[in-house]
N, C-alpha and C positions, 0 to 999 in steps of 0.2 A: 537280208531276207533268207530263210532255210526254205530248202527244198523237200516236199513234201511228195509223198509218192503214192500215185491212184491205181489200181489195180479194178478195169472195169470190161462185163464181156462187149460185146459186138452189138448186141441192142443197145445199151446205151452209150456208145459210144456213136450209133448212127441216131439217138433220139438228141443227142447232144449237138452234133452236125448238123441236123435238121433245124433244132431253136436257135445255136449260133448263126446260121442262112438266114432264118427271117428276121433276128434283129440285128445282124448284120456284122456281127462280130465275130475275131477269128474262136475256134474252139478251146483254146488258153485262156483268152480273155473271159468268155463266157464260165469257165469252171470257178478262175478269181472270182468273180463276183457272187457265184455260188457259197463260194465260203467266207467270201468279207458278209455275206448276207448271212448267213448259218452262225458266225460267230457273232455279230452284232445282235441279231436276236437271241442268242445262247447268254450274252452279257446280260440283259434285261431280264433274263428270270430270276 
């Protein structure tokens, strides 16, 4: 797996902490799935 590099300010790095809190995942996990999801539908167009 390659290592991919995020570059994000201070809001959303606490709107990201704030969604990973409620469903309960750490903020790593929550970004994965941001882009398993972004690329999965980027496949389908």
């Amino acid at each position: 797996m390659s290592n991919i590099s995020i570059y994000m300010d201070e809001n959303t790095l606490k709107l990201l902490n704030k969604e990973a809190e409620a469903e309960k995942r750490s903020r790593s996990n929550l970004i994965r799935k941001i882009f398993i999801d972004y690329i999965e539908n980027k496949d389908k167009e």
